[in-house]
C-alpha positions in Angstrom: 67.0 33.4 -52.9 66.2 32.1 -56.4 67.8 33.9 -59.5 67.3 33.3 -62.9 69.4 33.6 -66.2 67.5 37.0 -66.9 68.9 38.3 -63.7 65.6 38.3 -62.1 65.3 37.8 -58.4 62.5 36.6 -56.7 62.0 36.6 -52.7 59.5 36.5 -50.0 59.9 39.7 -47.9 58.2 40.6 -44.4 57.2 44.0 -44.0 59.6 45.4 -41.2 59.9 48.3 -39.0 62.0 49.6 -36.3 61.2 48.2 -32.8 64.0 50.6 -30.6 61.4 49.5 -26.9 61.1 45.8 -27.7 62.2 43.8 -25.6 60.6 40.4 -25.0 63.7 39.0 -27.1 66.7 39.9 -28.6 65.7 41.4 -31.9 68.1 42.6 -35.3 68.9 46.7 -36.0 66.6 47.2 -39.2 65.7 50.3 -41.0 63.1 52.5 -39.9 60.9 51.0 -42.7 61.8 48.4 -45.5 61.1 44.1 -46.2 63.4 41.8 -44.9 63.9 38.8 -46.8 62.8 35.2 -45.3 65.2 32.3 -45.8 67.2 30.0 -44.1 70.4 32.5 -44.3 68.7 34.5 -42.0 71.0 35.2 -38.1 69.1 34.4 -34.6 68.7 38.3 -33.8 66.8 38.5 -37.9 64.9 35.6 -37.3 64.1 37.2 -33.7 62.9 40.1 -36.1 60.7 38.6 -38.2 58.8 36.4 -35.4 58.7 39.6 -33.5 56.9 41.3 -36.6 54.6 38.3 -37.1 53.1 38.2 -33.6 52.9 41.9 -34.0 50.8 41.8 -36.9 48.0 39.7 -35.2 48.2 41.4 -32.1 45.2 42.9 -32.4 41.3 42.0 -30.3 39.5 39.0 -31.6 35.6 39.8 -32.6 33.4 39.1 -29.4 31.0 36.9 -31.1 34.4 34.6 -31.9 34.5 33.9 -27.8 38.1 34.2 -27.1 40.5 33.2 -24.9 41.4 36.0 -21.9 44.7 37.2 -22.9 47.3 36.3 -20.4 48.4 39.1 -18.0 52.1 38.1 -18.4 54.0 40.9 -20.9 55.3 37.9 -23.4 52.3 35.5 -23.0 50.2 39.0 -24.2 52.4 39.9 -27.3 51.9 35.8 -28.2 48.0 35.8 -28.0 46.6 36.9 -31.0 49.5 35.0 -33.0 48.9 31.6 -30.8 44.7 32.0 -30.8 43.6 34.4 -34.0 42.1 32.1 -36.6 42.6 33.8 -39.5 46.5 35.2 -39.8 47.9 37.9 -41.2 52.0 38.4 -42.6 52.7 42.1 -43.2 54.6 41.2 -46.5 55.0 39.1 -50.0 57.0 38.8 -53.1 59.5 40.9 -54.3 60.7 40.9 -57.5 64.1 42.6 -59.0 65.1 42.7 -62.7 68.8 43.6 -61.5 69.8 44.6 -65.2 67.2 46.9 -65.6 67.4 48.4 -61.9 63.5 47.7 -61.5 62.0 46.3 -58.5 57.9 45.5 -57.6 57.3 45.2 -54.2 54.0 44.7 -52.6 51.6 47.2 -51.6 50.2 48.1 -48.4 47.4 45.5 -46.6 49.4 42.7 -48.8 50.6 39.5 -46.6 52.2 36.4 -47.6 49.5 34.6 -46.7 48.1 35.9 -50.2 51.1 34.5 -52.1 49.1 31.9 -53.8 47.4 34.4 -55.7 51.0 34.3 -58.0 49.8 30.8 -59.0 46.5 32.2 -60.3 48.5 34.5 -62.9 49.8 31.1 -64.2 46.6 28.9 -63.8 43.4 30.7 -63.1 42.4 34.2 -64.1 45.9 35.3 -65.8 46.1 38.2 -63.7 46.7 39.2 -59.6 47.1 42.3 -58.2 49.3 42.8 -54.7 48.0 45.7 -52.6 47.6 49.2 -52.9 50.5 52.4 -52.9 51.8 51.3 -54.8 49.4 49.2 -56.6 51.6 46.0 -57.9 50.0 43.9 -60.9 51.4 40.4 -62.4 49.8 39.5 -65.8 49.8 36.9 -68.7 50.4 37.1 -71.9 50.5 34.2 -73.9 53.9 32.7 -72.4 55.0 36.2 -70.6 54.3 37.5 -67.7 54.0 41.5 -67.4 54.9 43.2 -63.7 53.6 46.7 -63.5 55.3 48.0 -60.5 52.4 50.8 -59.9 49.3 50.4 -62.5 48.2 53.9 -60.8 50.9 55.3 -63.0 50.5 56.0 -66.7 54.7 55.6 -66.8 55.0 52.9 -64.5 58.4 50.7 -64.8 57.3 46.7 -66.0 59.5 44.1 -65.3 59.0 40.9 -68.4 59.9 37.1 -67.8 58.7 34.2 -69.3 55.6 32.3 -67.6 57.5 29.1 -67.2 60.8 30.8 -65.4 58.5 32.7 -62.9 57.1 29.1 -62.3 60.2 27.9 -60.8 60.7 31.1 -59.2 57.8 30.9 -57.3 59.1 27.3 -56.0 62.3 28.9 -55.1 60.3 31.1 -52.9 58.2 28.4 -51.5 62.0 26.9 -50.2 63.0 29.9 -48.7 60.1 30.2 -46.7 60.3 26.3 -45.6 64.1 27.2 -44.8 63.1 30.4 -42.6 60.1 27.8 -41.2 62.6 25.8 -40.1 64.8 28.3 -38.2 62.3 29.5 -36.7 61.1 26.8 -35.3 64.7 26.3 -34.0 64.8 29.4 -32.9 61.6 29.2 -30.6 62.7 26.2 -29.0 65.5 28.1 -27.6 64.2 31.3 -27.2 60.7 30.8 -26.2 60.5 26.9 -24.4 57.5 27.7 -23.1 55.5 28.9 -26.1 58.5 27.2 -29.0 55.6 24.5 -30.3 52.6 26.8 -30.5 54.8 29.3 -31.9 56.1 27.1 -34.9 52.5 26.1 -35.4 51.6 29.7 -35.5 54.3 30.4 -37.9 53.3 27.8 -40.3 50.0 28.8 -40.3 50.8 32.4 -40.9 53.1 31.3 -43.6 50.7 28.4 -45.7 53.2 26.1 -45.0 53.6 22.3 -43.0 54.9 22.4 -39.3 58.0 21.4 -39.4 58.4 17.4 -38.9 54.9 17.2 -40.0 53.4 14.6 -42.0 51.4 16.9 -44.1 52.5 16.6 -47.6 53.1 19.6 -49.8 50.3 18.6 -52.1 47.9 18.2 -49.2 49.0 22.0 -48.9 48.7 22.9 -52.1 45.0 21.7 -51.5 44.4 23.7 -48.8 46.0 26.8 -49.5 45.6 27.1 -53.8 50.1 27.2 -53.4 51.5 24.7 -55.9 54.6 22.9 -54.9 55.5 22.3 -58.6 59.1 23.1 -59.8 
């Protein structure tokens, strides 16, 4: 978790809920709805959590014209599929952000993933502006060397959380850590969990995430190319 001076937090949160008939792998008691943060504090039964709602996010029918694979008949080889073959990923999820003095918090909107987080960067270095789903409708944008954080723009008295451009810079990279850190236990955590599938499921991860396979020799500014995610900070 990255904090600042200004008692602003900033973490990357999976969009979680409550799976009482799963049972493909030991999985954490979480709230019927909420985000779970990703990092590397995270215990085996969390971490079984957040794979669990990762696979379950791309569990979903490939186009027919994309030629697909034949899902396997076995229960945990099905759940696995569309996270092992989909080529395009999608993770339920994003940034949350927390002025803790002011009791404000923006978290992202419905149809967001963390997949999208790069679109941070462009507040900083592109447009000057991003928004981050819908209900609420989350907005980050820059203003000269501040950056505004409408927590709903669909509200005329919606609460905005302020921090310099530069701080939420190394925020950002605090984020990027916490995700690598979660990356790795994960990857950990499949080895032991799932030996059959623990490779293909890191890769999956990563992919899902924007971020190297553990061990890799992909460099984070050869990601930063790919993916528009700066590594700066």
């Amino acid at each position: 978790m990255a904090h600042t001076p200004w008692v602003i937090l900033l973490q990357p949160v999976l969009e979680v809920y409550r799976s009482a008939d799963f049972a493909l792998w030991p999985v954490a008691d979480v709230e019927r709805y909420g985000f779970m943060p990703l990092s590397g504090a995270l215990t085996p039964s969390e971490v079984g959590t957040a794979v669990m709602r990762i696979a379950e996010c791309n569990d979903v029918e490939a186009e027919p014209d994309d030629h697909p694979p034949p899902k396997p008949a076995d229960p945990l080889g099905a759940f696995l599929h569309g996270l092992l073959t989909l080529d395009d990923l999608f993770t339920a999820g994003g940034l949350r952000v927390t002025d803790t003095d002011a009791g404000v918090t923006l978290l992202p909107g419905c149809c967001n993933g963390l997949e999208e987080r790069g679109d941070w960067f462009d507040v900083l270095d592109g447009d000057g502006w991003a928004s981050f789903g819908h209900d609420p409708s989350p907005l980050a944008e820059r203003r000269g060397d501040t950056v505004r954080l409408p927590v709903d723009v669909e509200r005329d008295d919606s609460p905005v959380i302020e921090l310099p451009a530069e701080e939420l810079r190394r925020l950002l990279a605090g984020a990027e850590r916490d995700l690598a850190d979660f990356l790795d236990l994960a990857a950990a955590w499949a080895v032991r969990q799932l030996p059959r599938h623990g490779r293909r499921v890191t890769a999956a991860l990563a992919r899902a995430l924007v971020l190297p396979v553990p061990g890799s020799a992909v460099t984070p500014d050869e990601l930063s190319g790919r993916s528009g995610l700066r590594a700066d900070g």
